[in-house]
gemmi code that builds the backbone of each chain (N, CA, C; Angstrom):
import gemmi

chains = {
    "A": [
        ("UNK", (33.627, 11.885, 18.860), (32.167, 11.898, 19.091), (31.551, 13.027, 18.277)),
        ("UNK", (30.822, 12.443, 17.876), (29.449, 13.923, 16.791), (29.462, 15.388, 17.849)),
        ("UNK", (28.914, 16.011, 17.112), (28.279, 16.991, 17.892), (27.318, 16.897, 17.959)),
        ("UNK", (26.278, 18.239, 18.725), (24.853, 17.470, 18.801), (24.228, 18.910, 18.767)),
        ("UNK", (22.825, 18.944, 18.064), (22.216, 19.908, 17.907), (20.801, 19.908, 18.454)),
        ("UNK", (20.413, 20.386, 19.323), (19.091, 20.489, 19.670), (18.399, 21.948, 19.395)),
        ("UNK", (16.776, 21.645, 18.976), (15.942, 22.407, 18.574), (14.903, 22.417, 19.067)),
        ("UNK", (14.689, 23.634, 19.901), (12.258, 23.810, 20.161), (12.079, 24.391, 19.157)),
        ("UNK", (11.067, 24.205, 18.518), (10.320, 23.820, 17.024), (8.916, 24.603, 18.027)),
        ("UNK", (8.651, 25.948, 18.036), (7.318, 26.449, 18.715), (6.377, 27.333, 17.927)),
        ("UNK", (6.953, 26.954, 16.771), (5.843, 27.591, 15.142), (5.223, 26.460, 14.098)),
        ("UNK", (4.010, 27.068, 14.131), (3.097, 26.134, 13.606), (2.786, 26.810, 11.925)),
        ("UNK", (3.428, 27.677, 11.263), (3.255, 28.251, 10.347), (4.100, 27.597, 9.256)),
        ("UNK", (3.264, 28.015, 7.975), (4.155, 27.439, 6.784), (5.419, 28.031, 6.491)),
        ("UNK", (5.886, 29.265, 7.527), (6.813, 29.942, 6.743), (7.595, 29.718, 7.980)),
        ("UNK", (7.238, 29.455, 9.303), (8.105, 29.063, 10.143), (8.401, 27.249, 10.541)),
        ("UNK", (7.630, 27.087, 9.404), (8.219, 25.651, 9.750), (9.515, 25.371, 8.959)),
        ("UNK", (9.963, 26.330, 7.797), (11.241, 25.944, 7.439), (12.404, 25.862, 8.262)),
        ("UNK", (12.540, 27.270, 9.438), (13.857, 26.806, 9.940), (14.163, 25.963, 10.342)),
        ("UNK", (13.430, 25.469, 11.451), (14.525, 23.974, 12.494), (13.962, 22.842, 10.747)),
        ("UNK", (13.230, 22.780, 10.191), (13.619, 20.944, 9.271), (14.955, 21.853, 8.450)),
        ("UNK", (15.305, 23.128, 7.872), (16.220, 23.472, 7.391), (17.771, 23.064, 8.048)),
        ("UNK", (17.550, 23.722, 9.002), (18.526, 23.568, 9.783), (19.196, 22.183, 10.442)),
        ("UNK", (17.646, 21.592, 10.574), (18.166, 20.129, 11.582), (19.021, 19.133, 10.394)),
        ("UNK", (18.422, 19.188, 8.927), (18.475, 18.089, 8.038), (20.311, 18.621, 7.470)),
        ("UNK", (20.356, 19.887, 7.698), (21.944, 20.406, 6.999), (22.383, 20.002, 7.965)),
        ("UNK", (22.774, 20.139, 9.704), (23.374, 20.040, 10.658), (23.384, 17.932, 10.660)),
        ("UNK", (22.216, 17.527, 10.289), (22.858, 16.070, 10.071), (23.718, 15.542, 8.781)),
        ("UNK", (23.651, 16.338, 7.869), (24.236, 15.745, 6.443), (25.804, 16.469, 7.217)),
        ("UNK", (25.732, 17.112, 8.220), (27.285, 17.654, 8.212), (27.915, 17.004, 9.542)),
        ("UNK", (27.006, 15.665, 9.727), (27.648, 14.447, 11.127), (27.010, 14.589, 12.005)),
        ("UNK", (25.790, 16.214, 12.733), (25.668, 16.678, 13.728), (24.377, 15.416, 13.967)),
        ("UNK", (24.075, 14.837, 15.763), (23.250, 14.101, 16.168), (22.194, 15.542, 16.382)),
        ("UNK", (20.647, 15.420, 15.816), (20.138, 16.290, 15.871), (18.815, 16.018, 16.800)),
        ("UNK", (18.194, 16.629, 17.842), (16.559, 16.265, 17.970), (15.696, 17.645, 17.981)),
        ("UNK", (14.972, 17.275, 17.780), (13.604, 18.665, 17.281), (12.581, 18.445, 18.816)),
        ("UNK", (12.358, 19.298, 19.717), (11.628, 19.156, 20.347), (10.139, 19.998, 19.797)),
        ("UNK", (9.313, 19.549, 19.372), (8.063, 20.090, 19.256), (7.084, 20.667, 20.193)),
        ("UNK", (6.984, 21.753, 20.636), (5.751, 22.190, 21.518), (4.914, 22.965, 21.196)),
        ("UNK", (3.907, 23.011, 21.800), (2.857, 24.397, 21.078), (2.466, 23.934, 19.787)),
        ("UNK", (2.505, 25.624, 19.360), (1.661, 25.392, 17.841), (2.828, 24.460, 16.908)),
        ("UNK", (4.008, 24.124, 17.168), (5.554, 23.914, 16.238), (4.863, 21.830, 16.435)),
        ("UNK", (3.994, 21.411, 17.027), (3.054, 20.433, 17.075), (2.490, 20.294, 15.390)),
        ("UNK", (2.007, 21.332, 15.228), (1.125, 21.226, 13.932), (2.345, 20.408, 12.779)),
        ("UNK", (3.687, 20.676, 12.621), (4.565, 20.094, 12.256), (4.806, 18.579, 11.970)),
        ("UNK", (4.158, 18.083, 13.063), (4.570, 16.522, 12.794), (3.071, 16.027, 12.624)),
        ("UNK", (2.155, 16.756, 11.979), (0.949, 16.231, 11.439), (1.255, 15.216, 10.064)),
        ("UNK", (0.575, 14.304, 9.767), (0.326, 13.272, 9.070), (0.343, 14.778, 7.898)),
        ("UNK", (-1.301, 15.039, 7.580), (-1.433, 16.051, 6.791), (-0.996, 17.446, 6.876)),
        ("UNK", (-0.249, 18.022, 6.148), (0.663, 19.046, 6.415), (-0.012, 20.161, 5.782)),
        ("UNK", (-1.497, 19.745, 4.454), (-1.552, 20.594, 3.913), (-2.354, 21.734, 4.829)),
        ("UNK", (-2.443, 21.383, 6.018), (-3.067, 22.737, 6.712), (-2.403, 23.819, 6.804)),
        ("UNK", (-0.547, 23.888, 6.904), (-0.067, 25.214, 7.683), (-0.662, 25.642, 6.063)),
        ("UNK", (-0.374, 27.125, 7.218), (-0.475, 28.376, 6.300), (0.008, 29.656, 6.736)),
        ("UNK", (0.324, 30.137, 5.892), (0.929, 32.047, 6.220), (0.025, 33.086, 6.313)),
        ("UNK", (0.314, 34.102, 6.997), (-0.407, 34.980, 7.211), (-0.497, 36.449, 7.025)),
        ("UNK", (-0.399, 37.121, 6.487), (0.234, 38.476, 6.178), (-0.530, 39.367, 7.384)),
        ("UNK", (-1.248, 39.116, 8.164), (-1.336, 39.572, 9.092), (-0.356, 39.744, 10.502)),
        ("UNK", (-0.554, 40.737, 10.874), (1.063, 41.175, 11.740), (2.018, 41.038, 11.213)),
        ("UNK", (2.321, 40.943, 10.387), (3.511, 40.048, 9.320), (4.151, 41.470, 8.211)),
        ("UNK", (4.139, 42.920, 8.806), (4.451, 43.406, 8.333), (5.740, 43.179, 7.041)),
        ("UNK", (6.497, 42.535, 6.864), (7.930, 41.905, 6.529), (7.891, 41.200, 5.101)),
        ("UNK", (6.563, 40.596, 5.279), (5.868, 40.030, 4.176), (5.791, 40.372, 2.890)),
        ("UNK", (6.479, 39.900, 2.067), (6.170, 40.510, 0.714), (4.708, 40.662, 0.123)),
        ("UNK", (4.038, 41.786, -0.340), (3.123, 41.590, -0.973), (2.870, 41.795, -2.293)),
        ("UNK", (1.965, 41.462, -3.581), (2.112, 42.121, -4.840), (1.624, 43.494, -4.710)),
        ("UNK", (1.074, 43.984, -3.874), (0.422, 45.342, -4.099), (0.657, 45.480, -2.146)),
        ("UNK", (0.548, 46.780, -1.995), (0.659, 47.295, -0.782), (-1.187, 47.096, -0.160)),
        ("UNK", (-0.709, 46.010, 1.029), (-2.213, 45.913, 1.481), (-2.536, 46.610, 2.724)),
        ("UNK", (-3.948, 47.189, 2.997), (-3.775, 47.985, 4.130), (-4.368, 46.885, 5.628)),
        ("UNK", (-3.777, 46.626, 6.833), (-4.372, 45.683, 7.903), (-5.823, 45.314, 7.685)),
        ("UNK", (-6.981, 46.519, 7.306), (-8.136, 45.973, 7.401), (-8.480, 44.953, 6.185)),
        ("UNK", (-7.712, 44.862, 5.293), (-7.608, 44.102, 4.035), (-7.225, 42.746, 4.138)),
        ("UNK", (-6.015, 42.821, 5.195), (-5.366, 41.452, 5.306), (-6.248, 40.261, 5.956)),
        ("UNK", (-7.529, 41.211, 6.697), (-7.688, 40.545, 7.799), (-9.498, 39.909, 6.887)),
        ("UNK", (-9.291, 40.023, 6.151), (-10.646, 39.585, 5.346), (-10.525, 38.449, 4.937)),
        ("UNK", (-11.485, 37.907, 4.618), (-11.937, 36.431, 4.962), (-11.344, 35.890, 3.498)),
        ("UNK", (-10.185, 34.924, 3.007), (-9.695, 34.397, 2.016), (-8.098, 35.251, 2.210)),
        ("UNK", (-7.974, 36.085, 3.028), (-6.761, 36.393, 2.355), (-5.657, 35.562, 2.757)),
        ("UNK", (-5.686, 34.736, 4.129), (-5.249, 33.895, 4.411), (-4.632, 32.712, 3.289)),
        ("UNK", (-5.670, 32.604, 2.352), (-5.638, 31.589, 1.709), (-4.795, 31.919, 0.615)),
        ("UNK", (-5.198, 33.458, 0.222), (-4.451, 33.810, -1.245), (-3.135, 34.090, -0.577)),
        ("UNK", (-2.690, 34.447, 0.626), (-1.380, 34.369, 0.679), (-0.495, 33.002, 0.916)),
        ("UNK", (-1.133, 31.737, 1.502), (-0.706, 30.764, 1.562), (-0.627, 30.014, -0.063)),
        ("UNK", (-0.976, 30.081, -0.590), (-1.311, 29.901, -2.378), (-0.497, 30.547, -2.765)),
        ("UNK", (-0.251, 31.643, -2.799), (0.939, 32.951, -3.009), (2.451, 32.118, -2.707)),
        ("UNK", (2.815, 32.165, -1.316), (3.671, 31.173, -0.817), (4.645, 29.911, -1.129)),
        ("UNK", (3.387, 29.384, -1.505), (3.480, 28.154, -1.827), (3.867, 27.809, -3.629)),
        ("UNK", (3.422, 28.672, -4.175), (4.063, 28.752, -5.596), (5.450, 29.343, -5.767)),
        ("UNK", (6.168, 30.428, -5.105), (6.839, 30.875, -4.746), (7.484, 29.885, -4.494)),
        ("UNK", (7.625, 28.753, -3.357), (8.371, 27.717, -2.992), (8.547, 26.899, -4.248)),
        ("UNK", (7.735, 26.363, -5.141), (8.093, 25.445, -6.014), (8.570, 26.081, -7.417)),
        ("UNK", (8.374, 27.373, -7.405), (9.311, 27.619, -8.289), (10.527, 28.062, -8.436)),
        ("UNK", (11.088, 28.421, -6.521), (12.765, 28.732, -6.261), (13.074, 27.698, -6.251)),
        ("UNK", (12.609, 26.032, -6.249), (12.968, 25.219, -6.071), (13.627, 24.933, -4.422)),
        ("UNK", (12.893, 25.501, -3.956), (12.480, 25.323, -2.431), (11.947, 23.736, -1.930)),
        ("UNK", (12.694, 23.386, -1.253), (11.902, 21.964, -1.163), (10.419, 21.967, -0.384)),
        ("UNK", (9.836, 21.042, -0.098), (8.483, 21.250, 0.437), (8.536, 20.852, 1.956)),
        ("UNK", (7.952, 21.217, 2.719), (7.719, 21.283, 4.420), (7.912, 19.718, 4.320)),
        ("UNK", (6.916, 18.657, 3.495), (7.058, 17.556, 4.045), (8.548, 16.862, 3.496)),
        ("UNK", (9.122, 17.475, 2.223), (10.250, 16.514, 1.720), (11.428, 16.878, 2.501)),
        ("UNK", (11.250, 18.166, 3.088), (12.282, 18.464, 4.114), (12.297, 17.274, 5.773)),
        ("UNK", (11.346, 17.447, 5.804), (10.475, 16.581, 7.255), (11.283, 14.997, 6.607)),
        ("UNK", (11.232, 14.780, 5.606), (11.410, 13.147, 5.023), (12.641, 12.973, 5.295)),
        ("UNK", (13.433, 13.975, 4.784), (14.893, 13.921, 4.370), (15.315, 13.818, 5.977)),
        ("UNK", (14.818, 14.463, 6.870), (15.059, 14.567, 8.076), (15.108, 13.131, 8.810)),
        ("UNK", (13.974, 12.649, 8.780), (13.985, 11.252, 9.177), (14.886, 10.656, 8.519)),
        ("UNK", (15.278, 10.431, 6.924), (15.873, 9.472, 6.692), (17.596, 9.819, 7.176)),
        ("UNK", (17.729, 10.656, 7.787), (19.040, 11.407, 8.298), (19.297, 11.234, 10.082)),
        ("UNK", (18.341, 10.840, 10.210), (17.816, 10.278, 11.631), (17.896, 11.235, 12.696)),
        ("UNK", (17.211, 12.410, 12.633), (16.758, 12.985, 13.510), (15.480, 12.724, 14.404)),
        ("UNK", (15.953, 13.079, 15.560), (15.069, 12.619, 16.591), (13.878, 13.194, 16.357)),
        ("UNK", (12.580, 12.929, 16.649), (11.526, 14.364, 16.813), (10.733, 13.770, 18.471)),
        ("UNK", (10.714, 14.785, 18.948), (10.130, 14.386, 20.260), (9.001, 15.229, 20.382)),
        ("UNK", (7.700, 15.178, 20.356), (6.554, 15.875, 20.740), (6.080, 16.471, 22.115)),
        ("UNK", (5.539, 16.904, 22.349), (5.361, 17.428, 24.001), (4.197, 16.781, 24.553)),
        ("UNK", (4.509, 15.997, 25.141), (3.270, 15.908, 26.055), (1.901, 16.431, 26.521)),
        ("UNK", (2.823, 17.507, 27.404), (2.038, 18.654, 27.768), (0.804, 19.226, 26.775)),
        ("UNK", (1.533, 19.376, 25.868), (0.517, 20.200, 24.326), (-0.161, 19.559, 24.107)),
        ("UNK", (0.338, 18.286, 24.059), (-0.750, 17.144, 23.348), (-2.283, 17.081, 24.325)),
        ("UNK", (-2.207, 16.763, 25.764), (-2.897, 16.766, 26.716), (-3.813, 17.829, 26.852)),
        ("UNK", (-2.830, 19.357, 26.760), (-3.417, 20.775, 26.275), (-4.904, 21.197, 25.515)),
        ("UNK", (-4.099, 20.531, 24.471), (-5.122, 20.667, 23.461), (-5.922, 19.376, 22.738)),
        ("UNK", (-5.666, 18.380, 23.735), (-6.485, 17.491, 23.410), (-6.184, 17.303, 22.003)),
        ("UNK", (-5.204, 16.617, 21.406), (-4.543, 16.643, 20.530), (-4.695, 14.965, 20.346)),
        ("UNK", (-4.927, 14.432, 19.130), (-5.341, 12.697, 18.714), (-3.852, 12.527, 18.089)),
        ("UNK", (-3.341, 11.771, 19.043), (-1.570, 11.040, 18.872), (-1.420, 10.341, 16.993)),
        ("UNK", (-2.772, 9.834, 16.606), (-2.741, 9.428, 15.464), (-2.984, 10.721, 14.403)),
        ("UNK", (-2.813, 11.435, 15.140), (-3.008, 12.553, 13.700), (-1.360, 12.749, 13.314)),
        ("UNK", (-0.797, 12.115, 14.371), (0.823, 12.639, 13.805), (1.752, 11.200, 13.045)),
        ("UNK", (2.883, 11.527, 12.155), (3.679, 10.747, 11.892), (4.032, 9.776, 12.315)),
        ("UNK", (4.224, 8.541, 12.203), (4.825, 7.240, 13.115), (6.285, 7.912, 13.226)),
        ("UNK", (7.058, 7.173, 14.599), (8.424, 6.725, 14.746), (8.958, 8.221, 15.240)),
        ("UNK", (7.394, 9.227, 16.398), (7.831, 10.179, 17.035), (8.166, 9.847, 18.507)),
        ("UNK", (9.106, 10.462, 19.457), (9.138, 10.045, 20.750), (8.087, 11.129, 21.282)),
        ("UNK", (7.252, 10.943, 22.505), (6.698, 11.699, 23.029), (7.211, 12.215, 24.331)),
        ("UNK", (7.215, 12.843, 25.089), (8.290, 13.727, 26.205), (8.407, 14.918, 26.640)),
        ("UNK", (8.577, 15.375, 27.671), (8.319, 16.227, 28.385), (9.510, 17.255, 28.742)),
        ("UNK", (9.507, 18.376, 29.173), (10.631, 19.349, 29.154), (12.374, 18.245, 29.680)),
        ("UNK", (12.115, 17.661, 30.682), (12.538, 16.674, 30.985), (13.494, 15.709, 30.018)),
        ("UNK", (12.500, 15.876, 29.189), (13.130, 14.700, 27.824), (13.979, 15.609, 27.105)),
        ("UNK", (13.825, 16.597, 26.909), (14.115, 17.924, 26.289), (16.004, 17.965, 26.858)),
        ("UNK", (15.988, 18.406, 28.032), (17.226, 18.574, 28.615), (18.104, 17.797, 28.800)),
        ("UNK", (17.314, 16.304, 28.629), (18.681, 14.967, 28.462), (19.685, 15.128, 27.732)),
        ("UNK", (19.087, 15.273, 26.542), (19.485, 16.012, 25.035), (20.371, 16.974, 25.036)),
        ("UNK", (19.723, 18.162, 25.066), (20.236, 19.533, 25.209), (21.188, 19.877, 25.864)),
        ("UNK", (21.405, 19.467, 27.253), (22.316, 19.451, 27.759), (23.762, 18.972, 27.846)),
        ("UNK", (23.555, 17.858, 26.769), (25.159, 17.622, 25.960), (25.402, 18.183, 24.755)),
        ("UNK", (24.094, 19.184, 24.078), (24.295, 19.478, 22.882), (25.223, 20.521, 22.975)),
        ("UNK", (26.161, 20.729, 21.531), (26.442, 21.918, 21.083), (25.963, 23.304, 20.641)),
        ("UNK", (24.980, 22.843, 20.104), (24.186, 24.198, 20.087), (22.994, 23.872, 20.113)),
        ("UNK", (21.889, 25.032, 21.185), (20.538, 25.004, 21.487), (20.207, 26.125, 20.679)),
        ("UNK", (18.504, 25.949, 19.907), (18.033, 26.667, 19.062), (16.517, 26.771, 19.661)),
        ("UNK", (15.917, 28.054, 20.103), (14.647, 28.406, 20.306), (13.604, 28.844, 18.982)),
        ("UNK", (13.175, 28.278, 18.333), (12.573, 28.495, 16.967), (10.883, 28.903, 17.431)),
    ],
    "B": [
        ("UNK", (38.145, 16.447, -14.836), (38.373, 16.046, -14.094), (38.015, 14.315, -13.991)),
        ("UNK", (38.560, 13.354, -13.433), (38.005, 12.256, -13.352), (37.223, 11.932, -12.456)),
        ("UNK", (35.772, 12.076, -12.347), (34.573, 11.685, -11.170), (34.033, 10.124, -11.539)),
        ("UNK", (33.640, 9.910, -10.433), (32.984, 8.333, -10.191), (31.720, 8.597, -10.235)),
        ("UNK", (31.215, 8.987, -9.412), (29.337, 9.869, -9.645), (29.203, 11.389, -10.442)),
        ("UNK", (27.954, 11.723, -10.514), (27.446, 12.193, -10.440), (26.220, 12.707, -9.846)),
        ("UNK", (26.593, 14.251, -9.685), (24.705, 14.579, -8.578), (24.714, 15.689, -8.996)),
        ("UNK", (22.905, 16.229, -10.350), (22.768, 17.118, -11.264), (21.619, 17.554, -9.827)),
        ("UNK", (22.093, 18.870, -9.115), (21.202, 19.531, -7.798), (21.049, 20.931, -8.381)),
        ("UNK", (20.757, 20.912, -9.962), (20.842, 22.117, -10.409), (19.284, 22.783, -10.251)),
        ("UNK", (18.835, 23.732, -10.037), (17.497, 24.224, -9.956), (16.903, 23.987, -8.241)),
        ("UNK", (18.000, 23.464, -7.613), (17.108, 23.078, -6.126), (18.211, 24.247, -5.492)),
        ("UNK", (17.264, 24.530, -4.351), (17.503, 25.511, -3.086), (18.176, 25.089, -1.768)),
        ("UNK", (18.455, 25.767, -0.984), (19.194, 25.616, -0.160), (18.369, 24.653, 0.952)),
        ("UNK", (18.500, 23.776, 1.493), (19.642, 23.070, 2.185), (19.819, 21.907, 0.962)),
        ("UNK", (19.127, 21.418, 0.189), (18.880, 20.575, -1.044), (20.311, 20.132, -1.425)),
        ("UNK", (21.318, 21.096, -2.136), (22.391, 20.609, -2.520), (23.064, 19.971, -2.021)),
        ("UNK", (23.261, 20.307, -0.322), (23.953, 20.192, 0.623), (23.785, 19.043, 1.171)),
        ("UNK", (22.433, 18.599, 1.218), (21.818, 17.564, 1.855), (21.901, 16.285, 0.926)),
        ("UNK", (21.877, 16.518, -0.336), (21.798, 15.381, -1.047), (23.331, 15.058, -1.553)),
        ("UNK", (23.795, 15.752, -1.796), (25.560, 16.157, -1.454), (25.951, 14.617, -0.793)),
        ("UNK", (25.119, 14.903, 0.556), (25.860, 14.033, 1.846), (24.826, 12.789, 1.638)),
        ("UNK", (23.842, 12.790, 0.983), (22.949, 11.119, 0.465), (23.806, 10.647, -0.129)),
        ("UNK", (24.131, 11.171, -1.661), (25.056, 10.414, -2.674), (26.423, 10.171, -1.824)),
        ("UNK", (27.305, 10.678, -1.236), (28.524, 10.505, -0.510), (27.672, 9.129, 0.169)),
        ("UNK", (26.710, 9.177, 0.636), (26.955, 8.163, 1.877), (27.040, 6.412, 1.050)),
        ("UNK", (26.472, 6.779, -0.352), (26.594, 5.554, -0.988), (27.606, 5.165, -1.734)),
        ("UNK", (28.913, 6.036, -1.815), (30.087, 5.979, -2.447), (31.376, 5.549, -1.266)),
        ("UNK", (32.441, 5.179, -1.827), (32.902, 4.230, -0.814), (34.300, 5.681, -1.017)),
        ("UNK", (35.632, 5.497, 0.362), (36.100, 6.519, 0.669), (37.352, 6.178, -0.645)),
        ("UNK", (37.344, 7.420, -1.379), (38.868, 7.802, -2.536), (37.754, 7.962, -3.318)),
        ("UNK", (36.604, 7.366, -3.609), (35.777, 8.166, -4.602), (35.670, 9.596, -5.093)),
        ("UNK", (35.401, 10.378, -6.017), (34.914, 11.663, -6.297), (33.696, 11.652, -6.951)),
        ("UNK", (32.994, 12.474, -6.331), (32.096, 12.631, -6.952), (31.154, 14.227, -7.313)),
        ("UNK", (31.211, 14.357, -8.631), (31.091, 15.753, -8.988), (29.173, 16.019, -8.881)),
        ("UNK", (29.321, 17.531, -8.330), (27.753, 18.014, -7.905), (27.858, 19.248, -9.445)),
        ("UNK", (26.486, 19.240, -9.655), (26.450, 20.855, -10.115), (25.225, 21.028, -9.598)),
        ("UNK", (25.550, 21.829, -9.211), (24.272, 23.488, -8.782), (24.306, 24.695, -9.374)),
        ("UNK", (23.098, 25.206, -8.961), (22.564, 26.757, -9.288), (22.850, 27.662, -8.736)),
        ("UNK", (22.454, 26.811, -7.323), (22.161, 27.739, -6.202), (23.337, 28.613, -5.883)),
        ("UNK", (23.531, 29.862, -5.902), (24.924, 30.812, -5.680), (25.370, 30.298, -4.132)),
        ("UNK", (24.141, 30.428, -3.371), (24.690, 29.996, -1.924), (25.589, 28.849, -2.150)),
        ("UNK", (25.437, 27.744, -2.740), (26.197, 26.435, -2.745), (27.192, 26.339, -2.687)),
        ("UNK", (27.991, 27.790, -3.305), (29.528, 27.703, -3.068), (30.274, 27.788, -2.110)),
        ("UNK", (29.849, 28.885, -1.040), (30.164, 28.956, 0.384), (29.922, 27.611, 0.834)),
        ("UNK", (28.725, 26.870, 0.807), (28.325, 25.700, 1.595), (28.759, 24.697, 1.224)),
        ("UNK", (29.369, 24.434, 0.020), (30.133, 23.367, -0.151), (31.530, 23.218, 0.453)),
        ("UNK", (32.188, 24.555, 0.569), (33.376, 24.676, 1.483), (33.527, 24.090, 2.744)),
        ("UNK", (32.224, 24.647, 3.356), (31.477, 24.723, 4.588), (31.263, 23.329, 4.801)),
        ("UNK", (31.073, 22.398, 4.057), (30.643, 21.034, 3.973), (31.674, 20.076, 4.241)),
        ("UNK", (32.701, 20.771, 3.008), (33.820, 19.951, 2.901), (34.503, 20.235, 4.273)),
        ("UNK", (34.865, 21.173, 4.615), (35.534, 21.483, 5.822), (34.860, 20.569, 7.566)),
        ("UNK", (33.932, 20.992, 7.212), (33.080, 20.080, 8.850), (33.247, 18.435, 8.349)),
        ("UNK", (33.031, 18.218, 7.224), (32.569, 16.671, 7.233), (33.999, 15.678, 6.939)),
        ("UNK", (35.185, 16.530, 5.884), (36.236, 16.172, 6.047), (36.780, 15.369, 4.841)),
        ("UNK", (35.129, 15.312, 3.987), (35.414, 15.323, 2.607), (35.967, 16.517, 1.668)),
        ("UNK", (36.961, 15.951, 0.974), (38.256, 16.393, 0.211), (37.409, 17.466, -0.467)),
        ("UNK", (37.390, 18.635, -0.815), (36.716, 19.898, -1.883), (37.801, 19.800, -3.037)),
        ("UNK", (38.487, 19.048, -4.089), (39.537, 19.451, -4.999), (39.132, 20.052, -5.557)),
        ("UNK", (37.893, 20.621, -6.240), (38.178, 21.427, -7.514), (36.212, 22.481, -7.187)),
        ("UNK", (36.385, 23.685, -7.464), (35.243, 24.458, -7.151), (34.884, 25.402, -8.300)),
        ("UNK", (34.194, 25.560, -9.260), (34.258, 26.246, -10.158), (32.951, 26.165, -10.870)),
        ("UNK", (32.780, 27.263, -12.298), (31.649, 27.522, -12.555), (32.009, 27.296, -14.233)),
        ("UNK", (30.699, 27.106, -14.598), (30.520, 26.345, -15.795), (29.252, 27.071, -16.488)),
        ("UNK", (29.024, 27.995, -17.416), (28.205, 28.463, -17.655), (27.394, 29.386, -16.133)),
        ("UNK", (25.842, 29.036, -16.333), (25.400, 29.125, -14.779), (25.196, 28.250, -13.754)),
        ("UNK", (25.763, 27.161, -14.242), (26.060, 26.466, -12.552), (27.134, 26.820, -12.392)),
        ("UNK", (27.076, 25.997, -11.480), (28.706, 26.073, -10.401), (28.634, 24.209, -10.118)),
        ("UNK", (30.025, 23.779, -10.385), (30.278, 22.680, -10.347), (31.544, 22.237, -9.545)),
        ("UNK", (31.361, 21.484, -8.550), (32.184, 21.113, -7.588), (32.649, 19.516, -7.943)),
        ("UNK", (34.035, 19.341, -7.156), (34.480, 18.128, -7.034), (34.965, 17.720, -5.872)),
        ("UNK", (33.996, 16.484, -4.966), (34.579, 16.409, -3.576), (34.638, 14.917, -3.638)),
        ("UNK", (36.054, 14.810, -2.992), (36.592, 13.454, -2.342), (36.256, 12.629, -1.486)),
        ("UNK", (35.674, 11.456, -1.290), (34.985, 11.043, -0.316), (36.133, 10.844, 0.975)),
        ("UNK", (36.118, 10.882, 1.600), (37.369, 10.863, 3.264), (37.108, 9.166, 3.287)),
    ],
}
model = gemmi.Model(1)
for chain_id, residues in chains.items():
    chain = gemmi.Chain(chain_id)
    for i, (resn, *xyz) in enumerate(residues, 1):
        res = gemmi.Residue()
        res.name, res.seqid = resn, gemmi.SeqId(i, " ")
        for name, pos in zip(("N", "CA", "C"), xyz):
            atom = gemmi.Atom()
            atom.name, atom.element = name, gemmi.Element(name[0])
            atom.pos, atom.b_iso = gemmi.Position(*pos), 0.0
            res.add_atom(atom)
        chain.add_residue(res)
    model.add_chain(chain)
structure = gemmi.Structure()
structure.add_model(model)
structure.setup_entities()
């Protein structure tokens, strides 16, 4: 029998959406049965349009910057943008794959993705803003899973 | 070496090699070989790593200029 990998997916950011599609899409090319539970902001993830996430160099001390920026700087109106732009070139020229070709590869590897309920209801969230061929489910749905998995991942 | 495929994963990043590694395998039938080259330095650990969990054969691991070019056996 496979092993099995389960993941909460609870970041909605461009720079945290790499781990769990990183992780889930290697752990299936290597046999593992994988599902992604989505909650919270880690929702923004299974959007149709992806080009919203973005990074933030705010609180984000860790962050590479080209020049040393000081907090009241970060927090000005575009910088959001020049660091997600920043980012994002960075990705296509390590030859980084992209949030959604990772997300693709995932499906075609057949990982589960299960959305939260709860969040959705939360935030009044439109079911058609997300990907076809997601399960929707509740902590509940979560532990069916998890509880035979081999390894649990809090992302 | 004598390979049946080829898969040029040179210039792509990590999980990429790994992942497409296990696409092309899934369309090759088992005694096949089929040779990867990559860039990526990580790839070498992870191809071990690959071969070992998945149970496809690793015969030959080595570097070629700046890739690194592997040869794995389909199980």
């Amino acid at each position: 029998m496979s092993k099995k990998l389960a993941i909460i997916a609870t970041k909605g950011t461009l720079d945290w959406a790499y781990p769990p599609f990183i992780l889930a899409s290697t752990a299936a090319s290597l046999g593992y049965e994988v599902a992604i539970f989505f909650t919270f902001y880690g929702l923004a993830l299974l959007k149709k349009d992806l080009s919203e996430l973005r990074v933030t160099p705010l609180a984000n001390p860790a962050m590479p910057m080209p020049i040393p920026m000081p907090v009241l700087v970060q927090a000005l109106p575009g910088m959001e943008a020049m660091a997600t732009a920043m980012m994002k070139q960075k990705i296509a020229k390590k030859g980084v794959a992209s949030i959604e070709e990772l997300r693709n590869l995932c499906r075609e590897l057949e990982v589960r993705f299960i959305a939260c309920q709860m969040t959705i209801d939360l935030f009044d969230m439109n079911p058609n803003d997300f990907i076809d061929g997601i399960e929707l489910g509740g902590a509940a749905t979560y532990f069916e899973f998890a509880g035979e998995a081999d390894i649990n991942l809090f992302i | 070496m004598h390979f049946d495929q080829e898969l040029d994963a040179r210039g792509l990043n990590c999980p990429l090699p790994i992942v497409k590694t296990k696409k092309t395998l899934a369309g090759m039938s088992s005694g096949q070989v089929l040779k990867v080259i990559a860039t990526d330095p990580g790839s070498v650990k992870d191809m071990e790593a690959f071969a070992k969990q998945t149970g496809n054969q690793l015969l030959q691991s080595g570097q070629e200029g700046n890739a690194f070019v592997f040869f794995l056996k389909k199980s």
